[in-house]
C-alpha positions, 0 to 999 in steps of 0.5 A, spaced: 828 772 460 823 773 466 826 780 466 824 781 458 818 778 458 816 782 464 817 789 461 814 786 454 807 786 458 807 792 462 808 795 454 803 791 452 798 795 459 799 789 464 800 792 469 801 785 474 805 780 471 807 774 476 810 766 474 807 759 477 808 753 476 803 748 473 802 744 480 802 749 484 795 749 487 794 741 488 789 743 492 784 744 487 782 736 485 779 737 492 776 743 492 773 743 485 769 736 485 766 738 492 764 745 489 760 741 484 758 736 489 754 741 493 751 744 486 754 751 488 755 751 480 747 751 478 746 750 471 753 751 469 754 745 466 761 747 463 764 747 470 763 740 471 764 738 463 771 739 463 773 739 471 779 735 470 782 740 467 780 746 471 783 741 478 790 740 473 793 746 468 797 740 465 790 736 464 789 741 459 796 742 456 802 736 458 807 739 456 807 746 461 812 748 465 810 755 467 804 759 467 804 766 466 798 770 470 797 777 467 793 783 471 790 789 468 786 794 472 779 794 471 777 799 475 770 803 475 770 810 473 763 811 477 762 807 484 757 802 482 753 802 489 751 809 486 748 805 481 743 801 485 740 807 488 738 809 481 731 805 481 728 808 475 735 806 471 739 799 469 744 798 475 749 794 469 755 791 472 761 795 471 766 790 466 760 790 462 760 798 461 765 798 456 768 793 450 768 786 451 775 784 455 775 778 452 777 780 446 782 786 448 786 782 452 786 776 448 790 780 443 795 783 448 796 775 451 796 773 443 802 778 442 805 777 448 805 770 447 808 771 441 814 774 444 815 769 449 815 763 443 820 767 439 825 769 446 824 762 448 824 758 442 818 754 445 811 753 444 806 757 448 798 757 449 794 763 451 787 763 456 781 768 458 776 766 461 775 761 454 778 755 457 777 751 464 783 754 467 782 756 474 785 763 473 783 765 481 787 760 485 793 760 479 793 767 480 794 767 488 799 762 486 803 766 483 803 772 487 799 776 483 794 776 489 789 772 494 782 770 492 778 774 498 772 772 502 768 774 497 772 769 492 774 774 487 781 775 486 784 781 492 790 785 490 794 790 495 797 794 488 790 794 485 784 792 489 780 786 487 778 789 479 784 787 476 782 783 469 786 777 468 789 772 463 794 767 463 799 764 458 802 756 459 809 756 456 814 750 455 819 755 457 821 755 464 821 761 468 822 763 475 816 762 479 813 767 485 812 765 492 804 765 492 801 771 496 798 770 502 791 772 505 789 779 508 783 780 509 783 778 516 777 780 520 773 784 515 767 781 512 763 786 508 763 784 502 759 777 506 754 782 510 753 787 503 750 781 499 743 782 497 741 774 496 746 771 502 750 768 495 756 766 501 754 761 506 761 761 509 767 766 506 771 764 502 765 760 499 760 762 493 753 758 492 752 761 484 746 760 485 744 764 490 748 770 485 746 776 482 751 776 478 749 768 476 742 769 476 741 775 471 748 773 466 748 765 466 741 762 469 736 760 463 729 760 464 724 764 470 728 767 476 727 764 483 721 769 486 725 768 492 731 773 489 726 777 485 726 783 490 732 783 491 736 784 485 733 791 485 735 795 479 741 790 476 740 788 469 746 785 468 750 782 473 753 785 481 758 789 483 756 790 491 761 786 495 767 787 489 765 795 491 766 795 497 772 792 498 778 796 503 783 793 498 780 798 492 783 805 496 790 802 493 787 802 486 788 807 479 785 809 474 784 804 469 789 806 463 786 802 458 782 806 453 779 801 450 776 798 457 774 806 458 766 805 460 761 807 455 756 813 458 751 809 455 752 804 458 753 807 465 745 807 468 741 806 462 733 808 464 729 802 464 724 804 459 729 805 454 732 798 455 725 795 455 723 797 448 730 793 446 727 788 440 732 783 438 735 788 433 736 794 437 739 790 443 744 787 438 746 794 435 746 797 443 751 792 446 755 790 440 761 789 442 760 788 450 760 782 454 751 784 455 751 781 447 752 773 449 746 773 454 742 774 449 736 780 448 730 774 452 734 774 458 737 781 458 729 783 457 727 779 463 732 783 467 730 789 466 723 787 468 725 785 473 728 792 474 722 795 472 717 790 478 722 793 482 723 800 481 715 803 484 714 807 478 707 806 476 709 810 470 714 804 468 708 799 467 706 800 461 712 797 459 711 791 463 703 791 459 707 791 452 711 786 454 705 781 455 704 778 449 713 777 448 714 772 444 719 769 449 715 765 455 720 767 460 720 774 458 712 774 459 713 771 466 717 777 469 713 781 465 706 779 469 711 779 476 712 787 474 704 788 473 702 785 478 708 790 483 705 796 480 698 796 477 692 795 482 687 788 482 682 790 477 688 792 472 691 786 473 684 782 472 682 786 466 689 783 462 688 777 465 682 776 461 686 779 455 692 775 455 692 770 461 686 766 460 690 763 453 697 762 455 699 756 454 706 756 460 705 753 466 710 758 469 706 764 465 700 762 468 702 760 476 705 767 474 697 770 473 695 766 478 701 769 484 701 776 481 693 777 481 691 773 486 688 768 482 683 762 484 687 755 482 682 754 477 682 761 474 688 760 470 686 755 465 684 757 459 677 758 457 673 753 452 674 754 445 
């Protein structure tokens, strides 16, 4: 049966397949809780909501015997370190460059899973990133590799860029011996982090995250991360690329997770055009969708306050009046990088004076230096 199922995935384009067992990683209803009660989380109330379930696979399904974690190679086809130094350009992270992996593989695990239903005569379920599965730890357990300093899962076959998924069954399958840690005295991806997100290895503070703050976080970005999240748009690659492990990994083999030139270094100006309309048409079909245009076009600001290019901020002028309060806030933050004192002044008596957001006002005030009492609206 184990034998069966393996050659079925590695059909299917799976290219690490391992077993574990539903208790393997008792650890995590230790772990888990003092993540969150560090906030480390930041807003993302999902991890708490089901955090039970997350610490025990068989909080979420009683009847599991074994977990089938499946990998599938992700790498990028353009170094994403390259990106960054592109400043007139949006640095998007490389997963998002391509078709959503959600839905490729959860149709590979669905096909899968069928397969192993039929062979065993017992019912299964399938996960990807859907559901408070830890996939990270149960992966480890399973062999598939090791959860590296940095957090992300570290293969020795295939660097840390693998995709992974997991399938609950009441079969019972042959587990793995876990895999154990090499990362050994190496420590770049902490010391390449642009926002200190480790305060120790093998520890992430979310909120401290570009790939968090641009992807998950609502609302303004904290001044103090601005600057250095550079020209990334959506999300951050720099400690997953720099990783010893990647020189082991191949070419991804799935066509429908090829990278979409598009979507590789789009240029700033272009992204800040984007009305609802055209953002959706642009990333149809792509993890960037689910932030939504407001978010994705707070980044790009940000991007743009970043870039230096004076030639840029005439986009950051139109972006003034957005309907989004948050989107205006970045927008003032990129004028006041890039326009002189009496530039800004002149656009504070056009658009600051009557803006009714405390966060859009200490915006004005911070940007042009503004009086305290200059950001209250005139007398009408």
């Amino acid at each position: 049966m184990r034998e069966t199922v393996e050659a079925r995935a590695r059909h299917l384009g799976f290219e690490a397949v391992r077993v574990t067992r539903p208790d393997a990683v008792p650890a995590l209803r230790e772990r888990l809780p003092a993540w969150l009660a560090a906030g480390h989380h930041g807003t993302m109330g999902w991890m708490e909501d089901r955090a039970e379930q997350r610490a025990a696979p068989s909080a979420l399904w009683e009847e599991t015997r074994s977990i089938i974690m499946l990998g599938m190679n992700a790498t990028p086809q353009h170094d994403p370190l390259d990106l960054v130094r592109l400043t007139d350009r949006g640095a998007i992270a490389a997963y998002a460059q391509r078709r959503d992996y959600h839905d490729v593989i959860k149709g590979k695990l669905k096909e899968l899973g069928g397969f192993l239903a039929a062979k065993s005569g017992e019912p299964v379920k399938v996960f990807v990133d859907t559901a408070p599965v830890m996939e990270k730890p149960l992966a480890q357990a399973a062999g598939l590799g090791w959860q590296g300093k940095h957090t992300v899962l570290i293969s020795r076959e295939h660097g840390n860029w693998l995709m992974l998924g997991a399938i609950f069954s009441r079969a019972e399958l042959e587990p793995d011996a876990p895999e154990t840690d090499h990362c050994g005295s190496c420590r770049r991806c902490l010391d390449i982090c642009p926002t200190d997100a480790f305060p120790a290895p093998y520890r992430l503070d979310a909120r401290r995250c570009i790939a968090y703050l641009t992807i998950e976080h609502h609302g303004p970005i904290p001044r103090e991360f601005r600057e250095s999240i550079g020209n990334r748009v959506f999300g951050c690659d720099d400690c997953l690329a720099v990783c010893p492990w990647n020189k082991f990994a191949g070419a991804a083999r799935e066509t429908r997770l090829a990278t979409r030139e598009d979507l590789a270094a789009p240029p700033l100006a272009e992204l800040a055009r984007l009305d609802e309309a055209g953002f959706r048409a642009r990333f149809s079909g792509t993890p960037i969708k689910r932030t939504g245009r407001d978010r994705f076009l707070r980044n790009v600001l940000i991007a743009i306050g970043n870039s230096g290019d004076a030639g840029l901020a005439e986009q950051a002028v139109v972006s003034l009046t957005d309907p989004d309060p948050v989107v205006r806030g970045a927008a003032v933050w990129a004028c006041g990088r890039l326009l002189g004192r009496a530039r800004l002044h002149d656009l504070f008596d056009a658009h600051g004076r009557g803006e009714t957001e405390a966060h859009v006002r200490e915006e004005w005030r911070a940007a042009a230096g503004l009086p305290m009492e200059a950001d209250r609206p005139r007398e009408t």
